[in-house]
N, C-alpha and C positions, 0 to 999 in steps of 0.2 A: 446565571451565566453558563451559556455550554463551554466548555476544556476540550479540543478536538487535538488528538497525539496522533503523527505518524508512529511507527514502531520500530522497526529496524535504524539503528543510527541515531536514531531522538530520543528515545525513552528507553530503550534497551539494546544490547551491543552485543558483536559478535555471534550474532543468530540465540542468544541461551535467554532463557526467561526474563522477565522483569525481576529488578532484584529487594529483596525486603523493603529497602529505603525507598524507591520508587514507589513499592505498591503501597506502603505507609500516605504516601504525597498524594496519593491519586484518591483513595480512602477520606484522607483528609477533605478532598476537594468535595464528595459526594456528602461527607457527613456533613458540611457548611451549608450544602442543600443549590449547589452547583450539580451540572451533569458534565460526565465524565462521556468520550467517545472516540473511540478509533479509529481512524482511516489510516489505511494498511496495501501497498503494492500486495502483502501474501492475500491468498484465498482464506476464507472462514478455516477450513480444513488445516491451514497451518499456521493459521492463525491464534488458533485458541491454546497449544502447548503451552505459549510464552505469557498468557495469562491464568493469574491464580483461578480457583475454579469458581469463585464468590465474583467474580467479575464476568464472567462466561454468558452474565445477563444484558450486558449494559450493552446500550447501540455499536452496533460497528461496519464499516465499511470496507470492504476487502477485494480485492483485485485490480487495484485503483477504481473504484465506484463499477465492477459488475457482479459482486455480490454486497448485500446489504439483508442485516439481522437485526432485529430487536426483541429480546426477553428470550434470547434463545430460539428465535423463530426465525424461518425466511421471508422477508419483506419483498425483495426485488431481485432479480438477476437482469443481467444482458448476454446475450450471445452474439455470434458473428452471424450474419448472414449463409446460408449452406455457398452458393456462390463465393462469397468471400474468401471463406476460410479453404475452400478448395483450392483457388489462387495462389493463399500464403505458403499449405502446405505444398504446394507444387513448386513456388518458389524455393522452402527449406531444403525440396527434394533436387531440386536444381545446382542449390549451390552448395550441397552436399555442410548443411547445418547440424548443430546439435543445437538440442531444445529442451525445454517443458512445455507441454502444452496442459491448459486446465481443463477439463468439463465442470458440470455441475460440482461435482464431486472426485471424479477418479482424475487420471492423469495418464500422460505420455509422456517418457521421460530417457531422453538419448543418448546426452551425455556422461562424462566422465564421472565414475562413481564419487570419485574423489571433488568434487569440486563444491564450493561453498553453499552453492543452491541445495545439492542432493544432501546435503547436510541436515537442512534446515526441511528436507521436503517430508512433507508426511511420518515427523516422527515417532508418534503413535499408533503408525501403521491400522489410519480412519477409512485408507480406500486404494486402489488398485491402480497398479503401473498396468495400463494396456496397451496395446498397438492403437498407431493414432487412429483408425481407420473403424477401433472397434467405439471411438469416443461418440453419445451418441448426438451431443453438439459440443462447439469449440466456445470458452465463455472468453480465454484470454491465454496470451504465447509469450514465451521470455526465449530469446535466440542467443543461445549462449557463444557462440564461435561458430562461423564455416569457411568456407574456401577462399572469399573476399565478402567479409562485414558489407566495404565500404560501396562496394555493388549492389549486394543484396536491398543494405539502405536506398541507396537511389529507387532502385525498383518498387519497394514497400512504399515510397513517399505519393506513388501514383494510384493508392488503394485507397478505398474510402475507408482508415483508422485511425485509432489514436493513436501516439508511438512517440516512445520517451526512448531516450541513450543515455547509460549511464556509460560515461566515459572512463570512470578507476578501474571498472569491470569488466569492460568492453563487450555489452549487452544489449541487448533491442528488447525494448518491452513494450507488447501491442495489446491493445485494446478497442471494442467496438467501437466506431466513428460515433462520437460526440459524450460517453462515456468517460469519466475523471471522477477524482476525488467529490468534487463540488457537486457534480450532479449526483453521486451516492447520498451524498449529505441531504439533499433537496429530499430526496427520498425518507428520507428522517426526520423532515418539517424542519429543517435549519436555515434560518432568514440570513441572508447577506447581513454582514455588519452588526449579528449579532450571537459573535460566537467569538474567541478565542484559540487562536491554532500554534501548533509546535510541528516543524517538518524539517526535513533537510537534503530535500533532491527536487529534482524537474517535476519529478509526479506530483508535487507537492505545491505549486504552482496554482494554479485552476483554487484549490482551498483559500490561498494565501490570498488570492484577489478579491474574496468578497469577507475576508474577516474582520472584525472592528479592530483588532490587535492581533499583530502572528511574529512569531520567534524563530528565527533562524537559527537550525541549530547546524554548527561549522562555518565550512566556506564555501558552498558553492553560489556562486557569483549571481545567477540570475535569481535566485533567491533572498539574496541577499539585499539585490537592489529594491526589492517587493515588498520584504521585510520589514517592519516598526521598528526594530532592534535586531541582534543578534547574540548568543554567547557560542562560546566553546565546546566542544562536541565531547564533553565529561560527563559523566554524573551527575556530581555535584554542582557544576555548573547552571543546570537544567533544572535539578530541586529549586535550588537557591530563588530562580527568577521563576518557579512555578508558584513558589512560595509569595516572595515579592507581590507577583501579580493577583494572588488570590486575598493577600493583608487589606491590597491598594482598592480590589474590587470592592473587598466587604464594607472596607471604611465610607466607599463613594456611594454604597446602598443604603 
């Protein structure tokens, strides 16, 4: 059976690594001779700090599905259209936004130093803040605050992308049109209904519809409704039913 984790808020918290007992769980899961697999809002690039480095192999999907790795290798990217992404950034320029915007690899990155994102961005300093203009394609944009959010959204909604709101954070995270989780995954040979997932936001959605089992981890509601079950957005709550489910699988094999 594949094990597909989101990462921020599911498996790991407050932007800082996975912790002992988690990577124990995940370990666990691979040594029973289950596959283990990430799907991740961050890029490969800030992705990989928060896993030990014995794991730096296993599949993973990153940017909500526009970059995707396996064995350490690049399997797939998506970009925006050059049209496209001129739009967006002419909107950000409009409604006077601050942002990250990603390339393959480097970044553009506007706002406040202080703010959760820039925290968590490139902490091993793998690649370069540049002007957006110097990026030499756009793969994926998170719009952290501008002048009116709730404008800019309407406008964005007339672009051909993908684009998730998290609302605790008051964020726009865009993505190339038809690009998500689920379609990373395809990219990894993952069959509908025949995988197991752990999420707990919008992005996470598109995964949660073609899995044989997915766990909602907290509250957010449309997830929820999508969801096989749900637990508590803890730690130990998450081992517990990782664990559960991996008893419940072996015994059914």
């Amino acid at each position: 059976m594949k094990f597909v984790f989101d990462l921020d808020g599911t498996i790991c918290y407050q932007g800082k690594p996975l912790s002992n007992d988690m990577v124990c769980m995940l370990d666990r899961i691979a040594n029973e001779g289950h596959e283990v697999i990430v799907a991740s809002a961050r890029p490969i690039r800030d992705l990989l700090p928060i896993l030990p480095i014995h794991m730096h192999q296993i599949p993973m999907v990153g940017g909500n599905g526009s970059f995707v790795y396996k064995n350490g290798l690049h399997v797939s990217s998506s970009r925006f259209e050059p049209s496209v992404a001129d739009q967006i950034v002419g909107l950000l320029v409009r409604y006077k936004a601050k942002y990250l915007i990603d390339s393959l690899w480097n970044y553009s990155y506007s706002g406040d130093p202080e703010h959760p994102i820039r925290k968590n961005l490139d902490p091993e300093i793998r690649a370069q803040n540049v002007p957006v203009e110097d990026l030499e394609e756009i793969v994926k944009i998170v719009v952290l605050n501008s002048m009116d959010q709730q404008s800019l959204l309407n406008e964005l909604k007339h672009l051909p992308i993908r684009m998730y709101t998290h609302g605790t954070e008051d964020i726009i995270d865009i993505s190339p049109a038809s690009i998500d989780k689920w379609n990373g995954l395809q990219s990894l040979d993952v069959e509908s209904y025949r995988y197991i997932a752990f999420g707990n936001d919008a992005n996470d959605v598109p995964m949660f519809q073609h899995a044989l089992h997915s766990v909602c981890v907290g509250e957010h509601a449309e997830l929820r409704r999508l969801a096989s079950e749900s637990v508590a957005c803890d730690e130990q709550s998450v081992i517990n039913k990782i664990n559960e489910l991996l008893i419940s699988h072996s015994l059914a094999t």
